[in-house]
C-alpha positions, 0 to 999 in steps of 0.5 A, a space after each residue: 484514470 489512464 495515466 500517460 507515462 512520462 520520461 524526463 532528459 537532461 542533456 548538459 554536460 555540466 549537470 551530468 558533472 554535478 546533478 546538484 547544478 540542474 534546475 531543469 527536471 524540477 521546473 518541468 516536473 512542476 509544469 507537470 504537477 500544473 498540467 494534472 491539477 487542472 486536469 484534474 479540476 476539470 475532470 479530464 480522462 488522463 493523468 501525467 505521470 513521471 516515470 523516469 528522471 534521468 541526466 546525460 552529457 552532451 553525447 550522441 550515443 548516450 542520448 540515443 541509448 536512453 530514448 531508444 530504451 524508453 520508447 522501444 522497451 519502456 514505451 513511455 506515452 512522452 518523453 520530454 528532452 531539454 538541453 542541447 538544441 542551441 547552436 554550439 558544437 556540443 549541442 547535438 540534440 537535434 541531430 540525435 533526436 532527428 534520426 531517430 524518429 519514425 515520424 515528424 511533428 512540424 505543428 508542435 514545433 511551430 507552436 513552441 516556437 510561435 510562442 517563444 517568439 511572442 516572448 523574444 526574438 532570439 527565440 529563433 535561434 533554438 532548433 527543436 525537434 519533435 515526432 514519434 517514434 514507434 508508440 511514443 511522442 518526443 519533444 526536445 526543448 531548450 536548455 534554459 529552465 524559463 525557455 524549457 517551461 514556455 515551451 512546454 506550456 504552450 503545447 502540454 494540453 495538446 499533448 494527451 490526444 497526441 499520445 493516445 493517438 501515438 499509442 494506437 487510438 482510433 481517430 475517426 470515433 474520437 473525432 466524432 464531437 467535432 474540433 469544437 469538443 477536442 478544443 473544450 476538452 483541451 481546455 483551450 479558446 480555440 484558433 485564432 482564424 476564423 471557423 469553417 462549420 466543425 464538421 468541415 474542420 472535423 474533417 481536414 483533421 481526420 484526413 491529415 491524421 489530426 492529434 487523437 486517440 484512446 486514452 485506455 490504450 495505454 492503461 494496462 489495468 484491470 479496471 474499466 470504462 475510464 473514459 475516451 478522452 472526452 466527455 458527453 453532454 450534460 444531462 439534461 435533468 438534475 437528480 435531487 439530492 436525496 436521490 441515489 447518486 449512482 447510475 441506473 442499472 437499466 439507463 442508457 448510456 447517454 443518460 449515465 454520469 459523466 463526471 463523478 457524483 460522489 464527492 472528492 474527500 480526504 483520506 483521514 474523512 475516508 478513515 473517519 467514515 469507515 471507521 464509524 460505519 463498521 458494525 460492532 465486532 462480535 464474540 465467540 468462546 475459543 480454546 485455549 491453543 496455538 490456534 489462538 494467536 491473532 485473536 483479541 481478548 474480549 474480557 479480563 482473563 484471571 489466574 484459574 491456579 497459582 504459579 507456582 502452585 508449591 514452594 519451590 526450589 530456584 537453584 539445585 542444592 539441598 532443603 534445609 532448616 535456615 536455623 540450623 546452621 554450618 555443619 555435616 548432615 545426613 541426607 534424608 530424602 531427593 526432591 525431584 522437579 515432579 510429582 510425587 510425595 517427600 518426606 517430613 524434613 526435621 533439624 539435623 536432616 537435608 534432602 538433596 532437591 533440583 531446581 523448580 522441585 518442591 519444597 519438603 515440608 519442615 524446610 525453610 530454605 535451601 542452600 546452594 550446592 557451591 556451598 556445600 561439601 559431600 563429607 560421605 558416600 556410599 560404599 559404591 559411591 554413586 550416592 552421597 550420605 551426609 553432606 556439609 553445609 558451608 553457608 552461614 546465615 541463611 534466611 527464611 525462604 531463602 533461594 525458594 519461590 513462595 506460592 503464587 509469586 508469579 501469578 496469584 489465583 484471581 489475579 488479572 493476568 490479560 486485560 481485554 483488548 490484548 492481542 494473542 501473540 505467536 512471541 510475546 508468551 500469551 498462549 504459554 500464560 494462560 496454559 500456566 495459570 490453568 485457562 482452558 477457553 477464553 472469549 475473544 472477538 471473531 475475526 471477520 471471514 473476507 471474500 475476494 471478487 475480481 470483476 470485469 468481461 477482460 479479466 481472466 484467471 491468471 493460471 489459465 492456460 494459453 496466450 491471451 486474446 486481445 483485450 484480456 488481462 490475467 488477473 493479480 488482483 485476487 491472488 495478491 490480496 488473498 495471499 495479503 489477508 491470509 498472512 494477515 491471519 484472517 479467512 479468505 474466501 476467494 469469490 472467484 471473477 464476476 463478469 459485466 453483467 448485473 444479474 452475474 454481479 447481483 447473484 455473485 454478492 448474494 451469494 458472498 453476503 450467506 458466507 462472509 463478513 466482509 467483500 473486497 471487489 477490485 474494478 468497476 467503480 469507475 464511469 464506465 457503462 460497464 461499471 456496475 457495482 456502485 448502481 448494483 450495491 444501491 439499487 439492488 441490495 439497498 446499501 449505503 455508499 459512503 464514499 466514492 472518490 478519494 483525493 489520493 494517489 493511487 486510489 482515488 476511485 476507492 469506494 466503501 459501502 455497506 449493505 444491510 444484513 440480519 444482524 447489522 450489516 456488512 461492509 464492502 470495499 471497492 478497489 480501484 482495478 489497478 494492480 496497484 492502487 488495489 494493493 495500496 487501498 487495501 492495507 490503507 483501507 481495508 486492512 484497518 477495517 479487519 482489525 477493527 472488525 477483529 476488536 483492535 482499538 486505537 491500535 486498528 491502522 498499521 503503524 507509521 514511523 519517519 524515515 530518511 530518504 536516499 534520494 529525491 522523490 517527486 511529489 504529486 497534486 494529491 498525496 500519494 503513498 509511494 510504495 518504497 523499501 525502509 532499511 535500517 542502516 548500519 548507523 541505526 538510521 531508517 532509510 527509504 528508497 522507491 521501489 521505482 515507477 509508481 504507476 497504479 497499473 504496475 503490480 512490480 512497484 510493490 514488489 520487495 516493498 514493506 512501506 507506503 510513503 505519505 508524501 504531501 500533495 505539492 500544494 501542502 509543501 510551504 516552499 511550493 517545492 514539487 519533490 522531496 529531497 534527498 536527506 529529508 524526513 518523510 512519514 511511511 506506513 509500514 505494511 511489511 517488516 523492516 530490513 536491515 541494509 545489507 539484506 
């Protein structure tokens, strides 16, 4: 879904003195939130999105400075002001908006003040101002939150086709349905005055310029057929349930869905879905190696030796008989830590012994070489002949570790379904007890294809041509899966062909286990994975849509194979969304595939937010930084825009924030407020504040 980018500004000198003071960002940000659930409900091609947040005093040059940067170098699709348009001598808003833009909007200002007006005569005494500048639309509004919010309902449905049309959309193929389509789209009733026929009024719009557009022109994605802003015709027979539910492959495009199929489900019934639609993980015999790390144990492993396998000395002294006492004793023989055989120890005799070397036969302990005392050497005097024993009262097996008291042979030393560590000393435990190989489940193989006739490889050398996108997609996740330690096969790019994709994932299902595809699970003619997967390889689609953000095109399916099946991931196109699904999704598939149990998703732990964060219709996982502070706190802060396009909101992250849709919060709250306590998803290891 193309996201129209939006940019909100306070202009109040008194919240600009004390942020805590401004009610107006939360009330827009709601109509906002309003504006894409319907939208949402009613299958609209668009999405609001909030960029940026920001509160300026009354101040000319800083008014202009911000919306100079979010429309010549952000290009925001929107960018919403409030504050400043009374009659006061602070009040400059007008005057610094005006000057700014390239074109005029009278007809949105007529409609803010028309309805205004339906409310209270003073509605007259605001001076609004809005227009375009370079590829972006500005609407400044009164500073009374109530007033900002009827002035901001009363045009926000028309507001997408302005934008679109703003960014460079082609009017006269957008107009084709007539005002009639334009005004259903919209969700509204219509004009009050009466009708020309709608091919008439299709016409007065497209030569005065009439508010319309392309909705992709502001997606910067690699995903496809997202719409154009309006919606054909029903079809006009309605496929039986048990029919397949995706498009077919040879259809024309008229008779192609329009919305959906595939019902909207929840992230945990996502999970649940996966979870039971995986096959079985399977088992191979490995060697015992550092190659080992990474791998489950698919059985019980017990001790093959003891440890130790002698009795040995725990500290550097010398063997003795723990009855003979105190006294001045010969030194009879050494006892190195290494192979070899020593002499029979009898009473009245000692061997000088180090530590973990084997205990002489006739000893029963040693005494430590503190308590001890060289009584005569030899005439060179690099030896020692006899020695006195200080320490009185020493016990049997005193300062000796007995056979098999660290690990017995036989003993269960790893149960089945323990992980191989690189540090918890698993490698080192199973060399010690004498495992040579172990059975361990398989880790899946995972292939990566990028899909769509606009990607190319992002090493290619040149400029782009108009419409391609270079493609992050496949070296990001192959980059994640490879870290993760599992084998990636890069499955190169598959163009818009279904002869091209159906080749490419025959091909992939002889070498690998797994398939991750990112793009083509939208609406478009060109989306052709979902048809490809049911009609072509007789797969099972076993969800289509999921009610999250970003992500929501997210599909999983499985396709039959020899043994069982395989799995296949479908990733939205977005940068973004693909990364987030995948350690949400995909990441916890592997594991499972690998043998992890209960253990399969990454772990999530709460964490204090730094600063506000604004909350969405669906639950969203924002991608944010989690920091130990120097109290032993978890903090989180945003890694900043969290549009599904932008591939730098994952930069630096190592959490996914599990924010709540805005209709799960009780207080109806749209944000989430510095201070609070929210859950994130761990994909990446914690830094500590000064990092």
């Amino acid at each position: 879904m193309p996201e129209l980018t939006v940019g909100l500004l306070v202009i109040s000198d008194t919240a600009a003195a004390d942020h805590a003071t401004d009610r107006a960002i939360d009330t827009l940000t709601a109509v906002i939130a309003e504006a894409n659930a319907a939208a949402d409900l009613a299958h609209a091609s668009y999405e609001w999105l909030v960029d940026e947040r920001r509160i300026v005093p009354d101040d000319k040059d800083k008014i202009q400075e911000k919306i100079r940067e979010w429309c010549d170098v952000r290009q925001l699709s929107l960018v919403i002001t409030t504050g400043g348009t009374g009659f006061g001598l602070r009040d400059v808003t007008p005057e610094a908006v005006g000057e700014m833009l390239d074109k005029t909007a009278s007809g949105l200002v007529h409609g803010m003040l028309a309805a205004s007006l339906r409310i209270t005569p003073f509605a007259v005494m605001s001076r609004p101002v809005a227009g375009i500048r370079k590829h972006t639309v500005i609407i400044t509004l009164p500073g009374s939150p109530k007033g900002a919010k009827e002035n901001l309902e009363s045009i926000i449905k028309l507001l997408p086709h302005a934008c679109v049309q703003a960014a460079g959309g082609d009017s006269r193929s957008l107009h084709s349905g007539g005002v009639r389509q334009l005004e259903a789209e919209a969700g509204l009733t219509g004009s009050a005055t009466p009708r020309t026929n709608s091919h008439d009024r299709h016409s007065h719009l497209h030569e005065s310029g009439g508010i319309s557009g392309d909705d992709s022109v502001r997606s910067h994605s690699h995903s496809h057929g997202c719409g154009h802003g309006h919606h054909a015709p029903t079809p006009r027979t309605k496929q039986p349930s048990d029919e397949l539910l995706s498009n077919e492959l040879s259809a024309d495009v008229t008779r192609r869905h329009r919305s959906s199929p595939y019902p909207m489900i929840s992230v945990a019934q996502a999970h649940k879905l996966i979870a039971e639609n995986l096959p079985l993980p399977t088992i191979i015999r490995h060697k015992v190696s550092e190659t080992l790390v990474g791998y489950i144990l698919a059985e019980d492993v017990t001790a093959v030796e003891s440890v130790p396998a002698f009795r040995a000395s725990i500290v550097d002294g010398y063997a003795v008989l723990h009855t003979d006492g105190t006294g001045i004793y010969p030194v009879v023989s050494v006892s190195h830590a290494a192979a070899g055989e020593s002499k029979v120890l009898s009473s009245g005799e000692i061997a000088r012994i180090t530590t973990g070397a084997p205990l002489p036969s006739g000893a029963t302990a040693v005494v430590m070489v503190e308590d001890t005392r060289i009584a005569e050497k030899t005439e060179d005097g690099s030896e020692e002949l006899r020695v006195e024993v200080l320490a009185s009262g020493l016990e049997n097996m005193e300062n000796v570790r007995e056979v098999g008291s660290d690990v017995r042979a036989g003993e269960v030393i790893l149960r089945k379904g323990t992980q191989i560590t690189a540090i918890g000393g698993e490698v080192g435990l199973l060399a010690s007890v004498g495992v040579q190989q172990v059975n361990v489940y398989r880790k899946p193989v995972v292939g990566v294809l990028s899909t769509g006739d606009e990607v190319v490889y992002h090493d290619r050398e040149g400029p782009l041509k108009l419409g391609e996108v270079r493609d992050s997609n496949r070296p990001t996740l192959l980059a994640a899966i490879c870290a993760r330690g599992f084998n990636a096969v890069d499955l190169s790019i598959a163009k818009d062909s279904a002869e091209t994709l159906e080749e490419t994932i025959k091909d992939a299902l002889k070498s690998v286990d797994v398939i991750i595809t990112t793009g083509g699970v939208s609406m478009g003619e060109k989306d052709l994975l979902k048809p490809t997967i049911e009609r072509t390889f007789s797969g099972t689609i076993h969800f289509g849509r999921v009610a999250m953000k970003p992500g929501k095109p997210t599909t999983f399916a499985t396709i039959p194979s020899a043994s069982s099946v395989k799995p296949i991931f479908a990733l939205p196109g977005n940068p973004a969304s693909a990364n987030v699904t995948f350690h949400l999704f995909v990441l916890p598939a592997l594991r499972q595939l690998s043998g992890y149990r209960e253990n399969a998703h990454l772990p999530t732990i709460p964490v204090t937010m730094e600063h506000d964060v604004p909350l969405d219709p669906r639950p969203e996982f924002h991608r944010a930084v989690v920091r130990v502070d120097r109290g032993g706190t978890l903090v989180a802060r945003s890694t900043g825009g969290q549009r599904s396009s932008r591939i730098g909101s994952l930069q630096g992250a190592n959490a996914l924030l599990c924010l709540p849709a805005t209709s799960e919060v009780g207080d109806k709250r749209t944000r989430i407020p510095r201070g609070d306590v929210v859950s994130a998803l761990l994909i990446g290891e914690l830094q500590s504040l000064d990092i």
